[in-house]
Wavefront OBJ file of the C-alpha trace (Angstrom):
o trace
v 4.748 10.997 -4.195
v 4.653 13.912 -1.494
v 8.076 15.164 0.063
v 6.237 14.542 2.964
v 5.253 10.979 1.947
v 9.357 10.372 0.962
v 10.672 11.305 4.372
v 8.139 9.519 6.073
v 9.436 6.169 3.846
v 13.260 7.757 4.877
v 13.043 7.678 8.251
v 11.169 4.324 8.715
v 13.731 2.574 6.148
v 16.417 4.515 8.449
v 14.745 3.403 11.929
v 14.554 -0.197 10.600
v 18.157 -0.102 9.373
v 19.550 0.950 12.991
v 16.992 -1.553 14.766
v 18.375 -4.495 13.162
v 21.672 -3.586 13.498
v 20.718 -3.493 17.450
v 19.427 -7.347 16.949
v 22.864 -8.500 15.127
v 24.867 -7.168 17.740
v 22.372 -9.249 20.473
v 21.716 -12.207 18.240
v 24.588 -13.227 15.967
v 22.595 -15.955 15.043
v 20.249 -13.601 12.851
v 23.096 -11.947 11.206
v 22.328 -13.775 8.074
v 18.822 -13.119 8.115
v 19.194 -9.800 8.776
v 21.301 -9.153 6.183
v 19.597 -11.333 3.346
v 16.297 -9.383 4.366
v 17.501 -5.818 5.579
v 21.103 -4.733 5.863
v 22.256 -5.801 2.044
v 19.264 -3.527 0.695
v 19.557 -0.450 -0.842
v 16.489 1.035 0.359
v 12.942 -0.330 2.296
v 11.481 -1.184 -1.307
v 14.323 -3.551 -2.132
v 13.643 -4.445 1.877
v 10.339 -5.168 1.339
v 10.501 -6.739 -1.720
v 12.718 -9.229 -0.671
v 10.469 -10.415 2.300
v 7.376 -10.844 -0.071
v 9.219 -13.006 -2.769
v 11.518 -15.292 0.061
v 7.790 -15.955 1.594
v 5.722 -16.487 -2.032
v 8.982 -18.107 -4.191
v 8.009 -21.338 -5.333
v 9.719 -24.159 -7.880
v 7.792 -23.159 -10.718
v 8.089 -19.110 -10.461
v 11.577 -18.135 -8.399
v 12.512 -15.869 -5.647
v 14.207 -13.649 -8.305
v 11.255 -13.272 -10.834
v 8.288 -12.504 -7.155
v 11.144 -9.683 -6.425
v 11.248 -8.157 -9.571
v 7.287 -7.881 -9.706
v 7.124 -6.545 -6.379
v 9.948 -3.898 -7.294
v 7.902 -2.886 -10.425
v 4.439 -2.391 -8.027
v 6.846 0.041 -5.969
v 7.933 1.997 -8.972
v 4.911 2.304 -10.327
v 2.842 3.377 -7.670
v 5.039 4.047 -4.398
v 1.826 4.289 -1.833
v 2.764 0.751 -1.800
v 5.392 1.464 0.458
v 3.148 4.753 2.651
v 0.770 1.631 3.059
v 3.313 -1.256 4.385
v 4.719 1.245 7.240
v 0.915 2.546 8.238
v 0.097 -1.449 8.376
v 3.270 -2.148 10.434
v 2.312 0.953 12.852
v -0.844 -0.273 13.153
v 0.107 -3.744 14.864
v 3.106 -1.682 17.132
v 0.282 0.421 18.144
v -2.444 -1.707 18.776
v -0.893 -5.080 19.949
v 0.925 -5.229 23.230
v 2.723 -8.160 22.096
v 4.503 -5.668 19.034
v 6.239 -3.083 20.208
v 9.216 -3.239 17.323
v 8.978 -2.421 13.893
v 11.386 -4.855 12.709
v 9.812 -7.914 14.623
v 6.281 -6.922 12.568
v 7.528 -6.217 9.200
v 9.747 -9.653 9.869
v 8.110 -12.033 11.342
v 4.274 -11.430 11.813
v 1.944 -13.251 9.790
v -0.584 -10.806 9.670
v 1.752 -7.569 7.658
v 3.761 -10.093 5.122
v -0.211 -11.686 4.063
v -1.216 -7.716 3.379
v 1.849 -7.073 1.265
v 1.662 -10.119 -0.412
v -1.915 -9.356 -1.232
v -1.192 -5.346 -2.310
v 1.058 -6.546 -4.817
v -1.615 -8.728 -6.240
v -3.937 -5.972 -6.219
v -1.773 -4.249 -8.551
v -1.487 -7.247 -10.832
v -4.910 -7.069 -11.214
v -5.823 -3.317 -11.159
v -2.825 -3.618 -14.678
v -4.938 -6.465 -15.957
v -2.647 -9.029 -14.936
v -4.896 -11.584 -13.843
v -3.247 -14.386 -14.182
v -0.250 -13.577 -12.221
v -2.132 -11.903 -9.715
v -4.251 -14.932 -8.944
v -1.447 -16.886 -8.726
v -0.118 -14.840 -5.894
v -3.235 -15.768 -4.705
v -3.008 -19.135 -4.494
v 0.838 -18.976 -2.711
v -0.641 -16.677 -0.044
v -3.137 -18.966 0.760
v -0.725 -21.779 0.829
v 2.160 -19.975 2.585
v -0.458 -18.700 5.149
v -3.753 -20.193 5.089
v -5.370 -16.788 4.247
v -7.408 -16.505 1.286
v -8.011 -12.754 -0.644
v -9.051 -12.012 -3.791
v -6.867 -9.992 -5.579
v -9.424 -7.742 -6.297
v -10.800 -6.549 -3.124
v -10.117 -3.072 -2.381
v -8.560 -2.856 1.202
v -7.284 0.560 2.698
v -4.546 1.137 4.863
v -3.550 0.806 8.441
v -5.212 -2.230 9.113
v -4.140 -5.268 11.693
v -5.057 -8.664 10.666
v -3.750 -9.832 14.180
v -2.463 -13.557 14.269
v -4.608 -14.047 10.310
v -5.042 -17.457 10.249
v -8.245 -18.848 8.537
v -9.114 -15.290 6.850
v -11.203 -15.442 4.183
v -11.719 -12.028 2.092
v -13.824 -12.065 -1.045
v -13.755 -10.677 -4.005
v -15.980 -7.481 -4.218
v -15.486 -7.179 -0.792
v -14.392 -3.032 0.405
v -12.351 -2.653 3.573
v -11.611 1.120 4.684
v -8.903 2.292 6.632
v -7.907 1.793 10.160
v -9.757 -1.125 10.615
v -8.609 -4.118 12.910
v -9.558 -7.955 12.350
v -8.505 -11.297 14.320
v -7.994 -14.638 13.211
v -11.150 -16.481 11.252
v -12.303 -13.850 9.734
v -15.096 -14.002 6.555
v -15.836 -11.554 4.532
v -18.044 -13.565 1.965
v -21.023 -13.989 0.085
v -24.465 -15.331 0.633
v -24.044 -18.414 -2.022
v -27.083 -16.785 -4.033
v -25.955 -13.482 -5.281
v -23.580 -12.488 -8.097
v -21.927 -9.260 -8.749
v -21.341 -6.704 -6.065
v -21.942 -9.372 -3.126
v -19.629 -9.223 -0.524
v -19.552 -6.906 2.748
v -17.912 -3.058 2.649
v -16.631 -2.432 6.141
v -15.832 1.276 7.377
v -13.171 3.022 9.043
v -12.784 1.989 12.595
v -14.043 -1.373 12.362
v -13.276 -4.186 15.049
v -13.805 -7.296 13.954
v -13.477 -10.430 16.765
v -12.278 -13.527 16.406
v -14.394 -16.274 14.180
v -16.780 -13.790 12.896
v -18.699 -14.775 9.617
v -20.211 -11.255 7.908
v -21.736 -12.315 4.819
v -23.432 -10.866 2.047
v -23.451 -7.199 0.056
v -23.719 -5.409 3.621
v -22.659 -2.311 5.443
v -20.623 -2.556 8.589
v -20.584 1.152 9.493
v -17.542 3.323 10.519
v -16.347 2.408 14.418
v -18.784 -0.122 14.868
v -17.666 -3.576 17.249
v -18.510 -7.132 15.470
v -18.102 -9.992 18.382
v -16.101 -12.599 18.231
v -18.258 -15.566 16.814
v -20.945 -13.698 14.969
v -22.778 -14.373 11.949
v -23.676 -10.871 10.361
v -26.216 -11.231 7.537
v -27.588 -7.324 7.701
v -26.307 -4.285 8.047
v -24.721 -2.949 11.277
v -24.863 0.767 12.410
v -21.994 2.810 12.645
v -20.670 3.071 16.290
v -22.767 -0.033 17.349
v -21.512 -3.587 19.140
v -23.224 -6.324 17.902
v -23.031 -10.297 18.560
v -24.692 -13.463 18.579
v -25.733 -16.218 15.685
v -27.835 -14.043 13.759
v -25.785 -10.910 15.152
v -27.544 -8.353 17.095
v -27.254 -4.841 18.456
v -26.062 -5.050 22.331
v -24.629 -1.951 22.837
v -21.935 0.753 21.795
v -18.606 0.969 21.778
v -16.641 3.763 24.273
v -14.560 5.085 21.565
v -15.042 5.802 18.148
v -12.191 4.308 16.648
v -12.959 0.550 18.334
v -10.146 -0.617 16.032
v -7.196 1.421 17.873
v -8.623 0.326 21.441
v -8.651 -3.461 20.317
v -11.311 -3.813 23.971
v -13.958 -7.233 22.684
v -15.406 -7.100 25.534
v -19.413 -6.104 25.546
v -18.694 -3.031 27.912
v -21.335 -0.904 25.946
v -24.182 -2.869 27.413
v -23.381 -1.206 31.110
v -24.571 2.484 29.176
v -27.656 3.735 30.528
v -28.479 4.838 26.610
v -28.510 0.523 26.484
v -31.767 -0.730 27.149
v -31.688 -3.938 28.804
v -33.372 -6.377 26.263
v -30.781 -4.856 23.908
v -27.502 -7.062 25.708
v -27.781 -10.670 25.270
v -29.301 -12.796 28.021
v -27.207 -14.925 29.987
v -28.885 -18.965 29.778
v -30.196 -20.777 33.208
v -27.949 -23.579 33.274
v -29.611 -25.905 34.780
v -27.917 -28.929 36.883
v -29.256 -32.695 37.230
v -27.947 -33.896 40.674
v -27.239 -37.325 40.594
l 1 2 3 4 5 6 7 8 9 10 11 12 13 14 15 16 17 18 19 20 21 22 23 24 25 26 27 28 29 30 31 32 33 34 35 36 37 38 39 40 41 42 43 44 45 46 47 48 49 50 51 52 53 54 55 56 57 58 59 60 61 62 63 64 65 66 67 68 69 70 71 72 73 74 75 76 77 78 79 80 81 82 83 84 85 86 87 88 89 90 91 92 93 94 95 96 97 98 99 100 101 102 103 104 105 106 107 108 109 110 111 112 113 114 115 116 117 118 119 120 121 122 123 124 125 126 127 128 129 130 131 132 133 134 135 136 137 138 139 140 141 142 143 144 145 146 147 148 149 150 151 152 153 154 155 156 157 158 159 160 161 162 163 164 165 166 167 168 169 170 171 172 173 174 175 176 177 178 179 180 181 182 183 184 185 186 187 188 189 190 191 192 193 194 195 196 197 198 199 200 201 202 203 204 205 206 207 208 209 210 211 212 213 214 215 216 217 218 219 220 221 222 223 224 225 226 227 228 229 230 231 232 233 234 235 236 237 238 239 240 241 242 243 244 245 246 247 248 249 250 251 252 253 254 255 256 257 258 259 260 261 262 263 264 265 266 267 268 269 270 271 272 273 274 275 276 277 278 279 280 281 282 283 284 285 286 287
């Protein structure tokens, strides 16, 4: 690891420190909480370590034994940790409703589910399969997401509120990339091997939306809430609709940082107009 890299881990284990010593002195209530997860810790591994395994712990495999695995993924490859704080910066920075570091790494579904899942990503990357998918399986029961262990995700993403998010197993997810609730990343039904989607830097992906198959999403493009993606989408395109479909582009090229769903690229005068998605004649029956 980087000197750089090590103060960067410093100063966020020392800013999260301070911060919850803020909350105990507010809420007495969370004193034990705080100090279970935070204050009793030696340093944000041990921190971190001890959210993952109180989340995952289980009758059969103990809060003691997940925290020792976690602690050996952080000594053996401590990016672990440069990925956790980029993931927790990326919901302060991105959702209004996170502005502190401690309520995010605490308390939001979305960072302890990416965590969970990097741990189990190292299982598997050290041929530990078993356990690996067995982390699996509690972080789809703890939180009703479901990733395969060996999907290779980057960091700095936001997997805002999570629920319902389905990521498969040959599946690629660069960095920077923001996704809501519902989410699918998953296959066709009829392929094997490489057969899931790959999904570049940038990328917003809205609520609900279904992107199946060995496709491209390409780098700052907008998939709307609600779509079914079956081909591959250009990068710095918006596209909705069940087959999705090209309706515009999105005003920055980063759509992930912005978080804006809404189809503002169609107003472009580089948009032609059978490009945005007609609105239906409703029609009424008076009675």
């Amino acid at each position: 690891m980087s000197p750089q890299d090590q103060k960067m881990i410093d100063d966020f284990w020392n800013d999260l420190v301070s911060l919850s010593l803020q909350i105990v002195k507010k809420e007495p209530a969370l004193e034990a909480l705080m100090n279970k997860l935070v204050l009793t810790c030696r340093s944000f591994d041990q921190c971190l370590a001890r959210i993952i395994s109180s989340k995952l712990a289980s009758y059969e495999v103990d809060r003691q034994q997940l925290f020792q695995i976690c602690m050996q993924a952080y000594a053996d490859n401590p990016n672990l940790l440069c990925d956790a704080i980029a993931d927790v910066y990326a919901v302060v920075n991105r959702d209004p409703a996170s502005s502190s570091i401690v309520r995010v790494l605490l308390f939001l579904k979305g960072p302890h589910v990416l965590e969970s899942w990097r741990v189990s990503h190292w299982l598997w990357e050290k041929d530990r399969k078993d356990f690996a998918s067995f982390l699996q399986s509690r972080i789809s029961d703890v939180f009703s997401v479901d990733i395969h262990p060996a999907a290779k995700i980057g960091k700095g993403l936001m997997l805002d509120h999570a629920t319902n998010i389905v990521i498969g197993e040959t599946a690629v997810i660069a960095d920077t990339v923001s996704m809501l609730h519902d989410v699918t990343l998953g296959g066709t039904g009829k392929e094997q091997g490489d057969r899931h989607p790959k999904v570049g830097r940038g990328v917003m992906i809205g609520a609900g939306a279904k992107i199946l198959g060995n496709i491209r999403i390409g780098e700052g493009a907008i998939v709307g809430a609600g779509s079914v993606v079956l081909r591959d989408v250009p990068a710095h395109t918006t596209v909705v609709g069940v087959p999705a479909r090209v309706v515009g582009r999105p005003q920055m090229e980063m759509p992930s940082l912005d978080m804006d769903q809404t189809l503002s690229g169609c107003n472009q005068p580089t948009i032609t107009v059978d490009q945005c998605p007609a609105v239906p004649t409703i029609k009424i029956k008076q009675v």
